[in-house]
MDAnalysis code that builds the backbone (N, CA, C; Angstrom):
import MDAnalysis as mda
import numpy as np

u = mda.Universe.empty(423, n_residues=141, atom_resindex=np.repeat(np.arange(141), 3), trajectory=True)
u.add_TopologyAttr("name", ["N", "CA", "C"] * 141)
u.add_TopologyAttr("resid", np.arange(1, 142))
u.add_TopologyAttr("resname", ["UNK", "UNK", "UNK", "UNK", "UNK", "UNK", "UNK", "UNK", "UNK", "UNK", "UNK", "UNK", "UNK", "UNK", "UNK", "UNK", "UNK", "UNK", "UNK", "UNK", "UNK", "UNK", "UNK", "UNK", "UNK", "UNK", "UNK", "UNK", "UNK", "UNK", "UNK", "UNK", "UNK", "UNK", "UNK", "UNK", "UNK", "UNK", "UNK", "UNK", "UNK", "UNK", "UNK", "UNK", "UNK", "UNK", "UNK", "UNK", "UNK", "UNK", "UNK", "UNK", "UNK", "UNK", "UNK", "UNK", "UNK", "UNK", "UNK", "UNK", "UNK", "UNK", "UNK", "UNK", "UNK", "UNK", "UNK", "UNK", "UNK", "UNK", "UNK", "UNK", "UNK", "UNK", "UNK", "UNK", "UNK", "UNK", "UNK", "UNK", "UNK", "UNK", "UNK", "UNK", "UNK", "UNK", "UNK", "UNK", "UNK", "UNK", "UNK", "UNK", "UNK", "UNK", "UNK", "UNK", "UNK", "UNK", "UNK", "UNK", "UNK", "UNK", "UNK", "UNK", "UNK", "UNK", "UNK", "UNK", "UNK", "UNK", "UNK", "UNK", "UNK", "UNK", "UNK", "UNK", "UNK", "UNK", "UNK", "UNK", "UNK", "UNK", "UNK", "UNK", "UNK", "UNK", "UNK", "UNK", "UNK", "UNK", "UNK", "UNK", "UNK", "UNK", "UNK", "UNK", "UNK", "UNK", "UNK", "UNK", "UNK"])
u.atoms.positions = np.array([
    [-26.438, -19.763, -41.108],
    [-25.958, -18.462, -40.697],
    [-24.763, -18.104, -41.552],
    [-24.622, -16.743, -41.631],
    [-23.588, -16.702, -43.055],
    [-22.538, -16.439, -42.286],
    [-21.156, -16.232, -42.514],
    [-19.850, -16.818, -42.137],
    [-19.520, -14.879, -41.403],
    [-20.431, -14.045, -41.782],
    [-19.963, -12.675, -41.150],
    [-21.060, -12.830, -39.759],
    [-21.561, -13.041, -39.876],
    [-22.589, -13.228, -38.656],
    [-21.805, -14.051, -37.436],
    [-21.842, -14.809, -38.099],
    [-20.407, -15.304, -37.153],
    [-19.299, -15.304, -36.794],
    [-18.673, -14.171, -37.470],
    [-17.522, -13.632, -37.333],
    [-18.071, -12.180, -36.075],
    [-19.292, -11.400, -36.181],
    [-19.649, -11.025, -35.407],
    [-19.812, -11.342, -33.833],
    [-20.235, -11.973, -33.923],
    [-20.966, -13.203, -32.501],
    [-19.503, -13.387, -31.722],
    [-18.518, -14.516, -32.155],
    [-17.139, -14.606, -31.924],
    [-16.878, -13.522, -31.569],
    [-16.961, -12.302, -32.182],
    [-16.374, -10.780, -31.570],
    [-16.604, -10.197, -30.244],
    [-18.185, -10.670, -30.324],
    [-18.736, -10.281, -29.506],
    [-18.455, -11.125, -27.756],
    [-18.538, -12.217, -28.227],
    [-18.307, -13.099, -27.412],
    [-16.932, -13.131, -26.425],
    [-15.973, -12.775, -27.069],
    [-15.021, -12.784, -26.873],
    [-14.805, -11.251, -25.953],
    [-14.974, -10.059, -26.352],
    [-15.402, -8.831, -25.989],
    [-15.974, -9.070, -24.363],
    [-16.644, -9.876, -24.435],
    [-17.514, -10.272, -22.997],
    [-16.532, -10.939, -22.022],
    [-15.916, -12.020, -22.530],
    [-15.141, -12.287, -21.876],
    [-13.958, -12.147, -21.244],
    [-13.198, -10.657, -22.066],
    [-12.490, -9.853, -21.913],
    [-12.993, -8.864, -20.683],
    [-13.965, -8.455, -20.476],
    [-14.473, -7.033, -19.906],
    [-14.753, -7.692, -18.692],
    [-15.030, -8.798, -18.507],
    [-15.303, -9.812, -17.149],
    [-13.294, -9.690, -16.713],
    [-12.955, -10.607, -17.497],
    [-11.757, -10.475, -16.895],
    [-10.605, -9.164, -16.493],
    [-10.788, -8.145, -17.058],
    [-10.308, -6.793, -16.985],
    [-10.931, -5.938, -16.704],
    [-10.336, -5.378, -15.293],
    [-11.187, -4.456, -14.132],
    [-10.383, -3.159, -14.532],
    [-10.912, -2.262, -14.777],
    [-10.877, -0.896, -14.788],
    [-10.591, -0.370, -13.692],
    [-9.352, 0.513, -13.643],
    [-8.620, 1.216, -12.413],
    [-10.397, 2.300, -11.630],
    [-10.670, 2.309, -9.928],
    [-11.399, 2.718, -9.157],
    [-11.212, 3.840, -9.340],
    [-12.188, 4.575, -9.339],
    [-12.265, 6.565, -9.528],
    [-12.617, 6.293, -8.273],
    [-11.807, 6.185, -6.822],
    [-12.205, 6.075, -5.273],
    [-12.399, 7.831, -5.435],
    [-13.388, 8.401, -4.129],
    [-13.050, 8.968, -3.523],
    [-12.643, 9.642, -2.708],
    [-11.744, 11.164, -2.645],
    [-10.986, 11.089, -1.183],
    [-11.690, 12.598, -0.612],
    [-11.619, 12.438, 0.402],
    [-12.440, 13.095, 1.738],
    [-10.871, 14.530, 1.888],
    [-10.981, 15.682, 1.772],
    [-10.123, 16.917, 2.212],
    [-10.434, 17.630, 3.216],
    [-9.929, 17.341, 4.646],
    [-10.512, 18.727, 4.938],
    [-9.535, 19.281, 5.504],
    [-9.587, 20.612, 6.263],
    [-8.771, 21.210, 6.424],
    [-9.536, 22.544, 7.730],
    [-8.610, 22.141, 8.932],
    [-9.001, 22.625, 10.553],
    [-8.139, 23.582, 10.823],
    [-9.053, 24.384, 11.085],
    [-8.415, 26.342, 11.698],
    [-7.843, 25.511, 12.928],
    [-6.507, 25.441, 13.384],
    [-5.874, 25.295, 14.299],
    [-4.804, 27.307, 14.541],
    [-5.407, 27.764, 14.163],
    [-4.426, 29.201, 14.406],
    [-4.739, 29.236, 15.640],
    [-3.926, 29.750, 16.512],
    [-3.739, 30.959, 17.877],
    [-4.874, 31.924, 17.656],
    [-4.685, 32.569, 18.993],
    [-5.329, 33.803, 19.345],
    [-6.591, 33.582, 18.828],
    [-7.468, 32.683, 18.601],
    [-8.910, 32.525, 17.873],
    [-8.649, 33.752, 16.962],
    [-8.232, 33.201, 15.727],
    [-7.959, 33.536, 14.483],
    [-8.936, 33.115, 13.407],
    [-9.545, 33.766, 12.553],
    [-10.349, 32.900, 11.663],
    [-9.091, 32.547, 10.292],
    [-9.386, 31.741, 9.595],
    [-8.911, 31.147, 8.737],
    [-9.498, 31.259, 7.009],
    [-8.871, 32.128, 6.518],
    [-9.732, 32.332, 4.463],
    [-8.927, 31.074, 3.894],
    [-9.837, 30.271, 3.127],
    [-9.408, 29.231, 2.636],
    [-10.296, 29.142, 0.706],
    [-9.281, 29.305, 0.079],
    [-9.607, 29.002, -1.433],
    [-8.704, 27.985, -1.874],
    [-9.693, 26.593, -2.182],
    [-8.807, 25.613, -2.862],
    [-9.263, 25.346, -4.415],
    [-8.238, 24.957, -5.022],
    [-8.195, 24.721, -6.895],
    [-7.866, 23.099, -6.589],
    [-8.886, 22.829, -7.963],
    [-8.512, 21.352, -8.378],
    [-8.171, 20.849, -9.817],
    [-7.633, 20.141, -9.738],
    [-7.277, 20.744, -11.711],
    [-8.622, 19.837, -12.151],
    [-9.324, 19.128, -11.471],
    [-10.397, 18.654, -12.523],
    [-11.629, 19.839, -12.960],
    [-11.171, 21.028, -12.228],
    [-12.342, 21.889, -12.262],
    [-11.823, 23.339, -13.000],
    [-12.678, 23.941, -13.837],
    [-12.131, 25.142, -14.500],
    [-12.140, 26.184, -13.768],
    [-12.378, 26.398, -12.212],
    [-13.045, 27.383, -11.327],
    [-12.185, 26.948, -10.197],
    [-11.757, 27.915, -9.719],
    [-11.749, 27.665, -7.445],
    [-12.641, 27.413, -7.268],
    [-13.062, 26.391, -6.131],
    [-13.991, 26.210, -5.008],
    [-14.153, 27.216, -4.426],
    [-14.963, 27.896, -3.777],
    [-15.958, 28.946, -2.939],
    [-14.970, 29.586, -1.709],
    [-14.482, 30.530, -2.063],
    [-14.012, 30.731, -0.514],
    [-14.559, 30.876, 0.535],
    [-13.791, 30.045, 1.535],
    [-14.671, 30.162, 3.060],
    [-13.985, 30.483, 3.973],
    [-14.194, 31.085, 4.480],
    [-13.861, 32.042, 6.458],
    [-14.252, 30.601, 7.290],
    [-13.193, 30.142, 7.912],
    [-13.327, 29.105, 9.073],
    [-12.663, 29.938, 10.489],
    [-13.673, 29.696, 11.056],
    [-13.366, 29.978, 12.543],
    [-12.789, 29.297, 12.777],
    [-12.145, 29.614, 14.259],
    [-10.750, 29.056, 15.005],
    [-11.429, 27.758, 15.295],
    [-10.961, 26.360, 15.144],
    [-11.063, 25.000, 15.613],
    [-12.611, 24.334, 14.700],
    [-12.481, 25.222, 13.868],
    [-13.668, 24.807, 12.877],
    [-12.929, 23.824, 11.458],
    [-13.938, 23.102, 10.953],
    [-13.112, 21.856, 9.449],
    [-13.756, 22.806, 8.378],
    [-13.112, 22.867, 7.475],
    [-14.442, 23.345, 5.933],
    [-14.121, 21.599, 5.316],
    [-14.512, 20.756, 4.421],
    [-14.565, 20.022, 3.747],
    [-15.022, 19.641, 2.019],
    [-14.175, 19.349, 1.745],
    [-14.980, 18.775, 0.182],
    [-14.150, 17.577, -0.042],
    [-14.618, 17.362, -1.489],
    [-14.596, 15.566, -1.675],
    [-14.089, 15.661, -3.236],
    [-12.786, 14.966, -3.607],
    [-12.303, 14.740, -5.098],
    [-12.534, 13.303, -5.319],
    [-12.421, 13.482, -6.823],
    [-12.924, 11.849, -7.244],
    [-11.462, 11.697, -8.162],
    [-10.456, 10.397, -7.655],
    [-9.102, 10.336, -8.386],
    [-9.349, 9.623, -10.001],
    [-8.692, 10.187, -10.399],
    [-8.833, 10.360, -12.162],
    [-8.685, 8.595, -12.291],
    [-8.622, 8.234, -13.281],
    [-8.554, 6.810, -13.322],
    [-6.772, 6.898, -14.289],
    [-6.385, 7.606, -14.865],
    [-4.789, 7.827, -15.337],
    [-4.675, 8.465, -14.049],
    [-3.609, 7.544, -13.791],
    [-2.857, 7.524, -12.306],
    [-1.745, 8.769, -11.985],
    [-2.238, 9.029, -10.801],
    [-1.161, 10.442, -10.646],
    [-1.735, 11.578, -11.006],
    [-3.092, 12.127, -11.591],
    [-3.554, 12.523, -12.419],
    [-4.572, 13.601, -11.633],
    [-4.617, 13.535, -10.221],
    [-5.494, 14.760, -9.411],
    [-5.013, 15.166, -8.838],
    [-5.233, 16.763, -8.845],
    [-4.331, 17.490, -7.887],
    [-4.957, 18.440, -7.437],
    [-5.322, 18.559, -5.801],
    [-5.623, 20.266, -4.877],
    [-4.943, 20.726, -4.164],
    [-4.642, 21.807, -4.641],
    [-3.764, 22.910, -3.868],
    [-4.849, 23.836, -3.324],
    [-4.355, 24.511, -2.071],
    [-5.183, 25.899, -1.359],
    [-4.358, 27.026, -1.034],
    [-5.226, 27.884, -0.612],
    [-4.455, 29.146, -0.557],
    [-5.228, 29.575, 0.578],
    [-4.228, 29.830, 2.064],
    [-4.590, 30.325, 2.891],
    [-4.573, 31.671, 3.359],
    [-4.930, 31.918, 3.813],
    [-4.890, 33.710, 4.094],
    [-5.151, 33.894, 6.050],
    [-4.044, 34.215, 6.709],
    [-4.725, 35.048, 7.536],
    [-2.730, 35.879, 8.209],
    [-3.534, 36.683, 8.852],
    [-2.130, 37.795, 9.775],
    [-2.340, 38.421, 7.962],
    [-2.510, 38.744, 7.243],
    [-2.280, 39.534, 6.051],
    [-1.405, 38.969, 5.428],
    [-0.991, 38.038, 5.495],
    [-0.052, 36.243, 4.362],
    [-0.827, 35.554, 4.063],
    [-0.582, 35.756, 2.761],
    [-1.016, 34.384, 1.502],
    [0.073, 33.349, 1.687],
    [-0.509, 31.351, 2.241],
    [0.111, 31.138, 2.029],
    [-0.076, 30.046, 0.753],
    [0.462, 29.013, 0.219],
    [-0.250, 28.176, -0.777],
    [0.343, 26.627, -0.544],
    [-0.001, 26.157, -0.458],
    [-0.093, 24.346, -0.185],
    [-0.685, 23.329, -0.918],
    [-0.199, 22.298, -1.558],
    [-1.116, 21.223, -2.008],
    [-1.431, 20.256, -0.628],
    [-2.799, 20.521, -0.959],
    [-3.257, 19.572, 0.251],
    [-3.885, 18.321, -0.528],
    [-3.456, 17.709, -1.688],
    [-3.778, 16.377, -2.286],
    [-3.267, 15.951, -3.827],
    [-2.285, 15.295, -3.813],
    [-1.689, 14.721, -4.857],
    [-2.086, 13.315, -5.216],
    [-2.688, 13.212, -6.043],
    [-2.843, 11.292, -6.275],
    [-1.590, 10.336, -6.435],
    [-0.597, 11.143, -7.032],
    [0.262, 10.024, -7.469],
    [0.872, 9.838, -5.677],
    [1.187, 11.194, -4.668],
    [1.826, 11.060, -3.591],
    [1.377, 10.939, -2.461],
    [-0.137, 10.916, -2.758],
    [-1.223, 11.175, -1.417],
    [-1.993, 10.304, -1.161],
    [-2.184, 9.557, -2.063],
    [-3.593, 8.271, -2.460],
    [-3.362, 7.372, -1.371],
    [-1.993, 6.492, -1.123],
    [-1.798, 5.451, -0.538],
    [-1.520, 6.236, 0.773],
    [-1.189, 7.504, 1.615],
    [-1.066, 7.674, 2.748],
    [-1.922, 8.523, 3.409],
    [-3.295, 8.855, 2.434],
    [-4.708, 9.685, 3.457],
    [-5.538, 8.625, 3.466],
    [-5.604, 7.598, 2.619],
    [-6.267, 6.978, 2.728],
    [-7.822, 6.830, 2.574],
    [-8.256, 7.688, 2.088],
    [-9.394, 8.537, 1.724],
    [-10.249, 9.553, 2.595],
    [-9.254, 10.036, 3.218],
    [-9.419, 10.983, 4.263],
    [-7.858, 12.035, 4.161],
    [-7.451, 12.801, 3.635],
    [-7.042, 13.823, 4.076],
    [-7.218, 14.893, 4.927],
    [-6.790, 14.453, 6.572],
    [-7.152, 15.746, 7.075],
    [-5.938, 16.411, 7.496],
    [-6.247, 18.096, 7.065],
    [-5.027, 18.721, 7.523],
    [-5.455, 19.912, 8.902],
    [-4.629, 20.331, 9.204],
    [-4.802, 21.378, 10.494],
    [-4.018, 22.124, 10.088],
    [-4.231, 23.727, 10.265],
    [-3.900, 24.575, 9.748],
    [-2.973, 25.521, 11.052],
    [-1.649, 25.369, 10.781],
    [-1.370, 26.521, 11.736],
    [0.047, 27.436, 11.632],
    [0.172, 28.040, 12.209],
    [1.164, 29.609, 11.525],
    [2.234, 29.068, 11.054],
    [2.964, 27.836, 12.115],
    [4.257, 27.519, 11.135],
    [4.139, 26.462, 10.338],
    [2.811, 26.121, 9.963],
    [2.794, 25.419, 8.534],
    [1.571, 24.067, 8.752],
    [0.966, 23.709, 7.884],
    [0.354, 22.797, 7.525],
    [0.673, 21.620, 8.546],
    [-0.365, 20.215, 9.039],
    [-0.100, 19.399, 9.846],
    [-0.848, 18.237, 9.189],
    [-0.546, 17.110, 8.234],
    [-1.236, 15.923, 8.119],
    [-1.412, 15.053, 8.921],
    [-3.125, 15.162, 9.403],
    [-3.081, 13.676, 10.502],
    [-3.423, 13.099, 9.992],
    [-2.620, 11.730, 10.131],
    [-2.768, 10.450, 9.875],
    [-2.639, 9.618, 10.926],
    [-3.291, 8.141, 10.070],
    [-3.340, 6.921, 11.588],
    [-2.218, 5.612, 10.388],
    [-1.545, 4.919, 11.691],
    [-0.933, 3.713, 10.575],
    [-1.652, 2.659, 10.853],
    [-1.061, 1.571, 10.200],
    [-1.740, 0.509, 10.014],
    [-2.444, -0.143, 11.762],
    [-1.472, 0.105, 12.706],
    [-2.256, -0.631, 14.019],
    [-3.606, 0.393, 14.540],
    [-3.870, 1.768, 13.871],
    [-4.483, 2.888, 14.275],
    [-4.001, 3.611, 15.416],
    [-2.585, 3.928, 15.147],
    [-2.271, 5.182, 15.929],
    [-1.580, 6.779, 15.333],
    [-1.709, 7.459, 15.842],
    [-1.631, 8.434, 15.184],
    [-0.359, 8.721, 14.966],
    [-0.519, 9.283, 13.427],
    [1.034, 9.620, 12.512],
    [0.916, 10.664, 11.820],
    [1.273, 11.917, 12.115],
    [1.120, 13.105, 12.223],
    [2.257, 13.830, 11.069],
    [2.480, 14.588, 10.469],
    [3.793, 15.023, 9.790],
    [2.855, 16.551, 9.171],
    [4.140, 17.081, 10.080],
    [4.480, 18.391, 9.468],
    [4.728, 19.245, 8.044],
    [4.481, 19.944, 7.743],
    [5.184, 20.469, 6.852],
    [5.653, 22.021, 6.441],
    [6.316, 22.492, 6.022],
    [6.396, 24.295, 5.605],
    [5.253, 24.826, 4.641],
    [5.584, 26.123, 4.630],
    [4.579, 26.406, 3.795],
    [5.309, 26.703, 2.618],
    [4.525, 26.421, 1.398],
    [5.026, 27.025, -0.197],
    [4.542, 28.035, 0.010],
    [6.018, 28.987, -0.334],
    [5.905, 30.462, -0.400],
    [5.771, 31.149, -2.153],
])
């Protein structure tokens, strides 16, 4: 065998044993949704942007105590996905990120669910024993 052939093989070989030992960061994905909690049975306009996409997602009219849902896949460069929405109802636009990877990944857990209501956005969450951990927030004006 001539001495490049085997300089090949070795390459190769080695290549293999590299790709066994080095795991490539998980493209997990995470679960968004987001619940008409308004008063007065209010419906809820909801348009969310994702930067992996050149387009908004579909706007949808959610009735009062109704989820809309969709599903992001986190970039594998970390920190690197982001959805914001834009709510609409009483005749106010308001706008919210409802999913950050670098700030969201480790506390939705692959479930982001939010509830939607007049004085602002509501993340439910569960902690580690499974009880519920809830946090508020304002709205970006």
């Amino acid at each position: 065998m001539c001495s490049i052939t085997l300089k090949y093989l070795l390459i190769i070989a080695l290549l293999a044993n590299f790709s066994e030992a080095f795991h490539w960061p998980s493209r997990s994905k995470v679960k968004i949704s987001t619940t008409n909690r308004l008063s007065n049975n209010k419906n809820l306009t909801v348009n969310c942007n994702c930067n992996f996409k050149r387009k908004d997602l579909i706007i949808h009219v959610i009735p009062n105590g109704e989820t809309y849902e969709f599903t992001v896949k986190n970039r594998i460069w970390p920190g690197s996905t982001f959805c914001s929405c834009r709510f609409l109802f009483d005749d106010q636009l308001h706008i919210f990120s409802v999913y950050h990877q670098k700030t969201d990944k480790n506390v939705c857990l692959g479930h982001c669910q939010w509830e939607i209501t007049e004085s602002g956005p509501r993340l439910v969450t569960y902690n580690d024993r499974g009880e519920l951990d809830s946090r508020w927030f304002f709205w970006n004006e």
